[in-house]
MIGUKOL-606954 format. One record per residue: residue number from 1; x, y, z of N, C-alpha, C in turn. Coordinates in steps of 0.001 Angstrom, whole numbers. Each point is the difference from the previous one (the first is absolute). Layout:
NUM/X/Y/Z/X/Y/Z/X/Y/Z
...
This chain:
1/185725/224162/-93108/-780/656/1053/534/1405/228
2/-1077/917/212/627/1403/246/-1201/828/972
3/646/633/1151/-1168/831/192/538/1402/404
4/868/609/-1235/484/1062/311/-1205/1033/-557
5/-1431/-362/-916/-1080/856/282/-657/488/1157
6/956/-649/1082/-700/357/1697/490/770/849
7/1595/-172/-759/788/1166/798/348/1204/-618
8/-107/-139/-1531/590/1219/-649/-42/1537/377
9/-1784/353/957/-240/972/-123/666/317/1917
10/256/-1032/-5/542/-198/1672/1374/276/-37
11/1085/-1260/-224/1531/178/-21/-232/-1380/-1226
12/1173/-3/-605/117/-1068/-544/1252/-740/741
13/329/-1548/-144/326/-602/-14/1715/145/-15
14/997/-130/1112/1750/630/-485/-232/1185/-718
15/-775/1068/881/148/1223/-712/941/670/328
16/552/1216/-1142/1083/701/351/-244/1299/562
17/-1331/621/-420/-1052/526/1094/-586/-278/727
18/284/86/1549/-802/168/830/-535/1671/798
19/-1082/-472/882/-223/1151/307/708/1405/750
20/1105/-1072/795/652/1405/472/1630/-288/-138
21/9/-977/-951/1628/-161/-719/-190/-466/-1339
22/818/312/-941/1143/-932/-1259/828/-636/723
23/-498/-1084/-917/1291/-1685/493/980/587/-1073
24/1100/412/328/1270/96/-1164/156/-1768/-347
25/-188/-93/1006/1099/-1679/-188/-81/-1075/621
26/-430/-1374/-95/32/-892/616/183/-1400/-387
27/205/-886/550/521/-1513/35/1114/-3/-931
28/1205/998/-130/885/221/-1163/989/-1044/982
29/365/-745/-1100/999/-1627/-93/1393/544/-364
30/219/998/1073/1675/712/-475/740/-1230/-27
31/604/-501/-1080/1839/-649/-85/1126/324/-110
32/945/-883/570/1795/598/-698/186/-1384/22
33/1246/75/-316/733/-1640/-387/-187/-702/795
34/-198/185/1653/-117/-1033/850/-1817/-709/116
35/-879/875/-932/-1028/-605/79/-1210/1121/-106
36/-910/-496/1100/-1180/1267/312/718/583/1713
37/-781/1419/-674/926/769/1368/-697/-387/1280
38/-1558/-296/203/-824/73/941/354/-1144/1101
39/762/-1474/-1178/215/-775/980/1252/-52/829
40/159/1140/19/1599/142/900/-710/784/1208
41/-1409/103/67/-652/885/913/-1488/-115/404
42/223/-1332/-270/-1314/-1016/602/-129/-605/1427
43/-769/-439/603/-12/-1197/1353/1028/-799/-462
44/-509/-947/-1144/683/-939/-225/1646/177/-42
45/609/1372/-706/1373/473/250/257/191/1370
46/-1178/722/1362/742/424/1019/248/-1107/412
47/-912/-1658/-189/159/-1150/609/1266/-1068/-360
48/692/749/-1315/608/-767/-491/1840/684/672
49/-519/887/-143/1259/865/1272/100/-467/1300
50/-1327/-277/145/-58/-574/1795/995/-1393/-225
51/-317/-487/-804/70/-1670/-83/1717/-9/-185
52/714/1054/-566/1684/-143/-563/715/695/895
53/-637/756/1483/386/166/1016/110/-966/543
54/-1217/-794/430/55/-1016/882/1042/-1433/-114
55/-21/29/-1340/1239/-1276/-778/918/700/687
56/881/1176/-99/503/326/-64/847/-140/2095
57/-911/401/840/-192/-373/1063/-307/-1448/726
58/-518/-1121/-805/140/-932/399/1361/-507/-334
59/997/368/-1174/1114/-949/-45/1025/127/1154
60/-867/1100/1314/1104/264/1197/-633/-704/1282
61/-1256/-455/-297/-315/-235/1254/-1830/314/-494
62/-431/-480/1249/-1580/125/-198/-656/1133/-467
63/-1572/81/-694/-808/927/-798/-490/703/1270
64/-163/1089/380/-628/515/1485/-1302/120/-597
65/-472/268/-1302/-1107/-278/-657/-905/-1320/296
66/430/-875/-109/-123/-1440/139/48/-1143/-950
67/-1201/-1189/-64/-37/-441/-603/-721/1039/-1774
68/-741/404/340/-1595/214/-1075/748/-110/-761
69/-719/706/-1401/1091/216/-1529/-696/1439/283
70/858/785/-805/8/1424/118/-1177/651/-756
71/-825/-1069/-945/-858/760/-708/-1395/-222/1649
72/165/-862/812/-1071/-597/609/296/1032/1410
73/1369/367/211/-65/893/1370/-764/1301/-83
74/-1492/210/747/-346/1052/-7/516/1266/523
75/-1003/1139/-907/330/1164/372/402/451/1106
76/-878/7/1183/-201/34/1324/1389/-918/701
77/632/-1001/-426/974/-142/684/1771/352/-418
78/-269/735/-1299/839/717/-273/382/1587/830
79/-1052/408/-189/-557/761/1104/716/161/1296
80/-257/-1215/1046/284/-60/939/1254/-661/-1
81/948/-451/-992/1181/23/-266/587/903/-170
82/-333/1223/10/990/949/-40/-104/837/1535
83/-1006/-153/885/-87/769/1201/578/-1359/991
84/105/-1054/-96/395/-1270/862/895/-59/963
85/793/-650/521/1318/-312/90/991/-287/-244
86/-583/-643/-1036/749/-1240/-665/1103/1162/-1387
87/905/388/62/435/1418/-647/851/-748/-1175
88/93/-1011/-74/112/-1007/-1180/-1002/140/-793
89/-1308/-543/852/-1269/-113/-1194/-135/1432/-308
90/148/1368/904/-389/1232/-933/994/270/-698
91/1546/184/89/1001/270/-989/-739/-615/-1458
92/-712/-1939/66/190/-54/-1040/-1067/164/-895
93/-957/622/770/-1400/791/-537/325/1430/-386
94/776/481/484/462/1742/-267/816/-329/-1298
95/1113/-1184/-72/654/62/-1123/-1245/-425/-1491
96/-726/-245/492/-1063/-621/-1164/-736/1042/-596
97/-594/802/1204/-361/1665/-436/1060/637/-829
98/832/42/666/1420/526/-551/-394/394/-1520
99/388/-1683/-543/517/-273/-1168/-1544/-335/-1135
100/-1209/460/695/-1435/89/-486/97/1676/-756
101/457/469/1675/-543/1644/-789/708/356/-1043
102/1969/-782/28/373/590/-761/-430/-296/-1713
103/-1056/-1373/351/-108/-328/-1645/-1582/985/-64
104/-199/-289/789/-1600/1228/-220/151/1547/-485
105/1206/281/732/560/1607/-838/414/-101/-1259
106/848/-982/-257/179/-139/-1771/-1024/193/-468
107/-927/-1262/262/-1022/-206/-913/-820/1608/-212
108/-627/813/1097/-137/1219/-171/798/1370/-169
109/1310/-162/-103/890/476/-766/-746/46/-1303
110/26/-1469/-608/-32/-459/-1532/-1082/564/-454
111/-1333/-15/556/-1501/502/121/158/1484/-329
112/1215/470/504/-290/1115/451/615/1009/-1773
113/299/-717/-654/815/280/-887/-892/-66/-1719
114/-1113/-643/679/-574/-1032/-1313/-1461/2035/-472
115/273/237/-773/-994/862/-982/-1212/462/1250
116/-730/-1188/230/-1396/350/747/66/434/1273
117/1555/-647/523/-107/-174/1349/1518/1720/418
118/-69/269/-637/741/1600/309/-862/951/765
119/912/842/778/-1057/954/929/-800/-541/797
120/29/-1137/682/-499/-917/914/378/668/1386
121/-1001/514/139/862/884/1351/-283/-1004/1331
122/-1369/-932/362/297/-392/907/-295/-1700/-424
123/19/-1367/1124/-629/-1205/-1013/-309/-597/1556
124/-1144/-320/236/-443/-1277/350/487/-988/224
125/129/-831/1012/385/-1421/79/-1115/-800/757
126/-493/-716/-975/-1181/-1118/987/523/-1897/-716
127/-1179/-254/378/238/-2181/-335/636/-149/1460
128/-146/-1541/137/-321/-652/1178/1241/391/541
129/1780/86/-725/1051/320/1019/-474/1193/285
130/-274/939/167/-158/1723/711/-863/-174/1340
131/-920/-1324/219/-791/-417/881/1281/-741/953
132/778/640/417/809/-552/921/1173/1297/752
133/597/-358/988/1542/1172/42/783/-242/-980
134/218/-1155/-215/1535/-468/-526/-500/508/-1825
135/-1381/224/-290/133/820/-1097/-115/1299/139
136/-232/381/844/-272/1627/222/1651/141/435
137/247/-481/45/2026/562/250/204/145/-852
138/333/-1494/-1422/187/-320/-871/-492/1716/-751
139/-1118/648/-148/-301/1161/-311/719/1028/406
140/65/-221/1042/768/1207/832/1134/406/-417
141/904/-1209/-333/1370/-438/-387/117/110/-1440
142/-707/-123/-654/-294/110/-1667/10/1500/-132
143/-1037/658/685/106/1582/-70/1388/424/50
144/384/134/1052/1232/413/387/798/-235/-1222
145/483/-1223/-478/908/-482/-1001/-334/464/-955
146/-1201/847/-452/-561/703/-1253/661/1661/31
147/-598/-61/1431/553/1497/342/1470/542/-220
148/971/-1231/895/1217/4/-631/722/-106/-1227
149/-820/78/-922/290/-412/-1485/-876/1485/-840
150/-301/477/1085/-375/1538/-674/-1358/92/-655
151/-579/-1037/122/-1315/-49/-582/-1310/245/926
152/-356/735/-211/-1028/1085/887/-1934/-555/-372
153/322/-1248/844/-1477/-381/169/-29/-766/1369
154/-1283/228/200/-832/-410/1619/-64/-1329/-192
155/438/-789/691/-497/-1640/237/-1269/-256/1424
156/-1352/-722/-156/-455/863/1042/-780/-1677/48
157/-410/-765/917/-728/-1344/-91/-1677/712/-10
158/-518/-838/-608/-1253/297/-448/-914/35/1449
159/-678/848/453/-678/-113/1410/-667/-1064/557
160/-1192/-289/-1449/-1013/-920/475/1204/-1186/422
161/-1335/-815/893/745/-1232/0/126/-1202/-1248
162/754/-600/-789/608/-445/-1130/-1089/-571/-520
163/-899/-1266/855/-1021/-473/119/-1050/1087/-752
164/267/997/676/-1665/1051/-299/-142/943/-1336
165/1818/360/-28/128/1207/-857/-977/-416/-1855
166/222/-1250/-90/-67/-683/-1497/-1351/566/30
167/-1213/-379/1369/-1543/349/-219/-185/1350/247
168/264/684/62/574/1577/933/99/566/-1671
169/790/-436/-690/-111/638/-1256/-785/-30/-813
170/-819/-1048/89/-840/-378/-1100/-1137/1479/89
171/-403/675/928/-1037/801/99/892/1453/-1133
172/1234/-61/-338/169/1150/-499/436/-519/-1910
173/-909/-670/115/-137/-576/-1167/-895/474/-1148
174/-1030/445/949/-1498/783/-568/-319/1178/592
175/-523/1295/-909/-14/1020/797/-787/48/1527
176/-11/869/608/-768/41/1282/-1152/98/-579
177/-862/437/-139/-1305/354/-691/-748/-1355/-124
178/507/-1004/-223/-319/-1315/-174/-5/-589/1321
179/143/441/1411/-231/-543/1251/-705/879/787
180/-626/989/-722/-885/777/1282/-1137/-275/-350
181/-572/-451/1581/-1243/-774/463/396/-1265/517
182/1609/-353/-186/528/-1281/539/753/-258/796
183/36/-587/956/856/-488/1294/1400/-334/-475
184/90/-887/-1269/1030/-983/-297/-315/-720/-913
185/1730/-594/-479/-102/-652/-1372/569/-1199/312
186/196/-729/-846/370/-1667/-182/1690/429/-854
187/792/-196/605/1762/-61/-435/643/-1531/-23
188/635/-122/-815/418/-1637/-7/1578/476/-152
189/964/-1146/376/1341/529/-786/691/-1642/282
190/272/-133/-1489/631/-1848/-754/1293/632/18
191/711/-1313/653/1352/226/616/531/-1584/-517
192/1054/180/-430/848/-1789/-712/-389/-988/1313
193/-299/902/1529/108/-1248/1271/-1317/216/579
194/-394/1348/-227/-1711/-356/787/-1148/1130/-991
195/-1296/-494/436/-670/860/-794/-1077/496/1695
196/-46/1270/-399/-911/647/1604/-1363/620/-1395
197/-809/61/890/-669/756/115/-666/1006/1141
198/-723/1345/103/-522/793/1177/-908/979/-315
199/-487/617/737/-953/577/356/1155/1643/-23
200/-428/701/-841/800/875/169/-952/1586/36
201/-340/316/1109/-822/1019/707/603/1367/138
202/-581/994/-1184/443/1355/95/-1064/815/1370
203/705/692/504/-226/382/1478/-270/1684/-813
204/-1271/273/-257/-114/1624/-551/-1434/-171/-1326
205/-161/-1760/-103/-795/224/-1030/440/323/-1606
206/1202/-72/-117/766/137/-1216/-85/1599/-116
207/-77/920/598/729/817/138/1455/265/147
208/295/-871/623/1496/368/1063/645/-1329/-179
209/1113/-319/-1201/457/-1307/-106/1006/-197/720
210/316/704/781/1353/385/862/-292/-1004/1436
211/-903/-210/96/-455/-1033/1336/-720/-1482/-454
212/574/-826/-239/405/-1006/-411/-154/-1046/1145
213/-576/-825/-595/289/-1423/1383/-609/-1001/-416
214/669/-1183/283/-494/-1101/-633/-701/-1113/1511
215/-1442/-513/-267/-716/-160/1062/-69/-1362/205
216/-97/-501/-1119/297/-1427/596/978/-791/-1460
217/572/-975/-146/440/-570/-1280/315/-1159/471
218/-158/-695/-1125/408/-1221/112/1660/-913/-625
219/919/-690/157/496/-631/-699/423/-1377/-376
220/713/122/-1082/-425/-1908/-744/1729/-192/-520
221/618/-814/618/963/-546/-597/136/-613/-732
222/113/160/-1389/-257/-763/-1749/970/-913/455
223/1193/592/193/1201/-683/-412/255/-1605/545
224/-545/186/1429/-228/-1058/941/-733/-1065/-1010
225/-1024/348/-448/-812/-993/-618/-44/-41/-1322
226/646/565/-817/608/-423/-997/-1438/266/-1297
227/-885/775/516/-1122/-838/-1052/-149/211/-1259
228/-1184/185/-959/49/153/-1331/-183/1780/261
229/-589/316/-1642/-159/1325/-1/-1379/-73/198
230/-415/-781/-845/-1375/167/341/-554/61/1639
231/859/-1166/693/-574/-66/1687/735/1217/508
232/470/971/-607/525/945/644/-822/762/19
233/-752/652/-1153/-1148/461/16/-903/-92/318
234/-827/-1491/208/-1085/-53/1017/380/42/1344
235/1304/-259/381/356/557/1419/-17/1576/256
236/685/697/-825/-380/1756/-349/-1481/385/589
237/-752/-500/-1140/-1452/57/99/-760/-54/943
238/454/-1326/510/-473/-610/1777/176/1203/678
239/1435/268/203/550/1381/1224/-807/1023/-47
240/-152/249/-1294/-826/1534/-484/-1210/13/431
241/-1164/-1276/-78/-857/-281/510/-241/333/1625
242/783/-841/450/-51/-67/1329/491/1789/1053
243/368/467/-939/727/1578/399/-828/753/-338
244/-1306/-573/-648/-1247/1001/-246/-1227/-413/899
245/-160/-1367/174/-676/-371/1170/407/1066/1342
246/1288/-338/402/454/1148/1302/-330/808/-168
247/-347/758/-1216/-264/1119/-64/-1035/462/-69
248/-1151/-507/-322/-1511/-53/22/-240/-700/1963
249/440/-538/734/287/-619/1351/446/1265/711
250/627/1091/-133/1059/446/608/-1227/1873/-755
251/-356/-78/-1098/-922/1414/182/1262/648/-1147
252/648/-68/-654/1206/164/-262/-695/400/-1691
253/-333/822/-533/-346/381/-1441/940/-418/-1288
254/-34/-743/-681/1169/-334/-1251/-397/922/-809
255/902/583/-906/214/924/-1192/-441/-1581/-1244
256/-428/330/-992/150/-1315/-1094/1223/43/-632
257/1457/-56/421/1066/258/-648/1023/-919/811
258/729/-1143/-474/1022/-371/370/978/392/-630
259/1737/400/816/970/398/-626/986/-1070/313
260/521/-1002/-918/931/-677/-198/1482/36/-172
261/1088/155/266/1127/123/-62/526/-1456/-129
262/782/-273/-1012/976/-1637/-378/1033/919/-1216
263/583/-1470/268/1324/241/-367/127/69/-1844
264/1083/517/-254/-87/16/-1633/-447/1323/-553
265/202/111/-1043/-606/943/-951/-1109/-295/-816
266/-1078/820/795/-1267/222/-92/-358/580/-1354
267/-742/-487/-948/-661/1231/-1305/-1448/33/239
268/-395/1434/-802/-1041/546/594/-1267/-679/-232
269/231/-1511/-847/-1398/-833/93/-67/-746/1423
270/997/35/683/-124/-571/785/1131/-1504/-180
271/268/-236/-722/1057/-868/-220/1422/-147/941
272/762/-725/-319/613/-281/999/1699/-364/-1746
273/488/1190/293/1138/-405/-1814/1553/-805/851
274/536/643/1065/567/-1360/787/614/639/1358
275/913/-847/314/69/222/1570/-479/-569/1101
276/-585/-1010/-304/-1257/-1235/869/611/-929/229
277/1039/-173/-271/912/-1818/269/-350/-380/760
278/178/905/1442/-117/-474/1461/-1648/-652/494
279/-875/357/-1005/-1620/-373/324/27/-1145/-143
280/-1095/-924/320/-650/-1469/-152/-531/527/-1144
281/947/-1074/-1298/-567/-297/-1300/578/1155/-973
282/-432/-101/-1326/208/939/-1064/-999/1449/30
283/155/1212/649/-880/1162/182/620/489/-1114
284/360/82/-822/145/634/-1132/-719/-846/-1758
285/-459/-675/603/-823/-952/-1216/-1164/1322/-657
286/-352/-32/-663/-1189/474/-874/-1151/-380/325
287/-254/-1050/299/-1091/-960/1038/-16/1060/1226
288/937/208/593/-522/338/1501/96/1350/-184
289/-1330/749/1151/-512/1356/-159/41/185/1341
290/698/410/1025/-659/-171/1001/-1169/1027/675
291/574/1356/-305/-1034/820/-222/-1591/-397/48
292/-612/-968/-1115/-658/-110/-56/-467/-1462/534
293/1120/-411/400/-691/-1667/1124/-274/657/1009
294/249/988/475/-305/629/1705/-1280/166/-244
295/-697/984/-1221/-1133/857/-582/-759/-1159/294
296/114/-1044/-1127/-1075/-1231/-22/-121/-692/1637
297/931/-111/502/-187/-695/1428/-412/1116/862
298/0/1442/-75/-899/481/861/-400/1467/-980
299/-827/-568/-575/-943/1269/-1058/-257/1383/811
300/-594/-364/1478/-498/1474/497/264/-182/1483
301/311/1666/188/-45/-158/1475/-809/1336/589
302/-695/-604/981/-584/946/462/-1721/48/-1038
303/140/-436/-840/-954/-118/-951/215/1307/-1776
304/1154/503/264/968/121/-882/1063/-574/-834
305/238/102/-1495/860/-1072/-516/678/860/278
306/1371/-1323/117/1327/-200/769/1114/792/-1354
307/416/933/579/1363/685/-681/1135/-764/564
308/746/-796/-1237/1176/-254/521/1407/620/-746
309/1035/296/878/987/661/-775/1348/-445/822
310/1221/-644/-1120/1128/-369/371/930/831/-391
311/1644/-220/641/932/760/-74/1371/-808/359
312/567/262/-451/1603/-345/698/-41/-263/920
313/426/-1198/807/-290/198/1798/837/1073/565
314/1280/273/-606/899/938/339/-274/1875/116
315/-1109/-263/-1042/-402/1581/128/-1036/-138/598
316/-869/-839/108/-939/375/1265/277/-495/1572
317/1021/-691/141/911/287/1587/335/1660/-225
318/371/600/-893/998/1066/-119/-835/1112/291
319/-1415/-242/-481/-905/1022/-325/-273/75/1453
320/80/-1124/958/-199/352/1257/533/1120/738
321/1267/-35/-696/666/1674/395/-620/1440/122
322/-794/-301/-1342/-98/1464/-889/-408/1024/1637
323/-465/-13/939/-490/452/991/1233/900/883
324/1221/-609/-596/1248/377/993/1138/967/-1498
325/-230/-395/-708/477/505/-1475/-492/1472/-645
326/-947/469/864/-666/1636/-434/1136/1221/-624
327/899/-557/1036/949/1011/403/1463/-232/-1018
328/-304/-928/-930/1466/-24/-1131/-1480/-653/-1389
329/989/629/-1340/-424/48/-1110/200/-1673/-460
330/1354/-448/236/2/-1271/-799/684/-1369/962
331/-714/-853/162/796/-1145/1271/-1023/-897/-984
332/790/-1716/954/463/-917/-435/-581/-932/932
333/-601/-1263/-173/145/-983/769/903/-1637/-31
334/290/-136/731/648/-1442/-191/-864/-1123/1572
335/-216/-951/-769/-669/-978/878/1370/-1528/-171
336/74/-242/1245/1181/-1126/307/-684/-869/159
337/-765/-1449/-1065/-389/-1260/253/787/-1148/-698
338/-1150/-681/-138/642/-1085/-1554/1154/536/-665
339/-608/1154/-714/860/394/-830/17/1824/159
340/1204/1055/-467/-156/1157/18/-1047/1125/-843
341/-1358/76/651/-1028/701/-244/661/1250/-211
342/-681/1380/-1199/545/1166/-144/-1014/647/-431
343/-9/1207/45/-939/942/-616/243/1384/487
344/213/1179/-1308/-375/1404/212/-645/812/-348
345/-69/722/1131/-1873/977/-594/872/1712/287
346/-922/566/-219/-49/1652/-358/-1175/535/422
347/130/676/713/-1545/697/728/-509/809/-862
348/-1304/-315/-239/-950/784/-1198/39/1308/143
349/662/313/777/53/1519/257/1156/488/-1085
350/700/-671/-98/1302/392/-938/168/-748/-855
351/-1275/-228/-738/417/-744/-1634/-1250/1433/-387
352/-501/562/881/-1590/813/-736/851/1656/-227
């Protein structure tokens, strides 16, 4: 299956051109002897830090944390573990930041060293930890420890909210020219723990991509339910549906273009070559297109056939930036989920 005859004259598919950046670089699987670098700078790492504090504190006396397990204590009460009373439970949330940022500066140390990723003057930080304080410190604290090490780049958390930024990017996927006469587009973004979809409404008519907002979206916890690939996709499908109903309900104009962001390295048929572990099922099979299961499950919108176009989820969270990025030649994004999302671009202004 292929329907890169639909996008070619549009964007293609993990392109390294886009319209107002070059991707230098993305989903790169840096190693050293201890493994892959990203997972020293994942959730799953900041949770696994949480968890060898807390051992560490129960062999004296009680968890001020409590019972939960550390992958299950939410954001929000980490959070309020560090403003509390309880100066046990924040010591041992500050020591967890601590010893997060300092593996998050390596890891972009290491980034920082690799061919593509040189002259990185500023980088992005989005994924679900940056949707909290205790990761926006963790940033804060990472900067600093970069700074002190003489290395002269901006650490900056991605604006949108973590939730939004993934659909927020998808519109700078395809030139503007392709949304005037339109309210808004259809953005999806597949995550190892949830898949959203939204309504993602340029405020100017695709003139002005700089005003951004996402109007309504929906989300679906895969992980919870474990399902196939296939029911992942007619669940996809369902959402997409129902986010175009609102939108025909609501007066709300669709562009015929969905922009997709998932995980892995994307080729320009639309394929999926790897990086998908974290999905329900094998997305890297030859069998599966997804590109074109969206197409067939919703051919037209608006009474236009449906442009669909995917990307790295990491560069289109990242691309959410491009709006704050005018002002430096070459930056970086990093997204903190599942696993350590990456990608760097170059403003078309300075590759021409």
């Amino acid at each position: 299956m292929n329907d890169q005859s639909q996008t070619s004259v549009i964007a293609a598919h993990g392109a390294d051109q886009l319209p107002s950046v070059i991707v230098d670089s993305y989903n790169v699987e840096a190693k050293d002897g201890d493994g892959f670098l990203g997972d020293r700078a994942s959730n799953r790492a900041f949770r696994s830090i949480l968890d060898e504090w807390r051992k560490t504190v129960r062999k004296y006396g009680d968890d001020p944390l409590g019972e939960d397990s550390s992958a299950e204590i939410s954001k929000k009460k980490l959070d309020k573990a560090l403003v509390g009373e309880d100066i046990e439970a924040a010591g041992l949330v500050l020591g967890t930041v601590e010893e997060f940022a300092q593996a998050l500066a390596k890891v972009i140390g290491r980034f920082l060293k690799l061919k593509d990723w040189k002259g990185t003057e500023r980088i992005a930080i989005g994924g679900g930890l940056r949707g909290s304080r205790v990761g926006e410190l963790a940033i804060g604290r990472a900067s600093v420890i970069l700074k002190s090490e003489g290395l002269k780049v901006e650490l900056k958390p991605i604006r949108y909210d973590p939730d939004e930024a993934g659909l927020v990017g998808a519109v700078h996927l395809a030139p503007s020219w392709l949304f005037k006469g339109y309210d808004a587009i259809l953005g999806v973004d597949i995550g190892g723990t949830n898949i959203r979809a939204g309504i993602v409404q340029m405020n100017g008519r695709g003139s002005d991509l700089s005003r951004i907002e996402v109007v309504e979206s929906e989300l679906w916890r895969h992980r919870d339910e474990k399902p196939s690939r296939s029911e992942s996709v007619k669940k996809l499908i369902s959402m997409l549906e129902g986010l175009i109903a609102h939108a025909g309900k609501n007066k709300i104009s669709l562009a015929p273009f969905i922009g997709i962001g998932c995980p892995g390295l994307i080729n320009a048929d639309g394929s999926i070559e790897r990086g998908s572990q974290n999905l329900p099922g094998d997305w890297t099979s030859e069998k599966f297109h997804l590109p074109t299961l969206i197409r067939e499950g919703i051919p037209k919108i608006e009474g236009h056939e449906t442009v669909v176009v995917m990307h790295n989820d990491a560069v289109v969270q990242g691309l959410s930036e491009l709006p704050n990025m005018l002002d430096v030649k070459r930056w970086g994004v990093f997204t903190i989920g599942t696993g350590l999302g990456n990608a760097r671009f170059a403003n078309r202004a300075e590759k021409n």
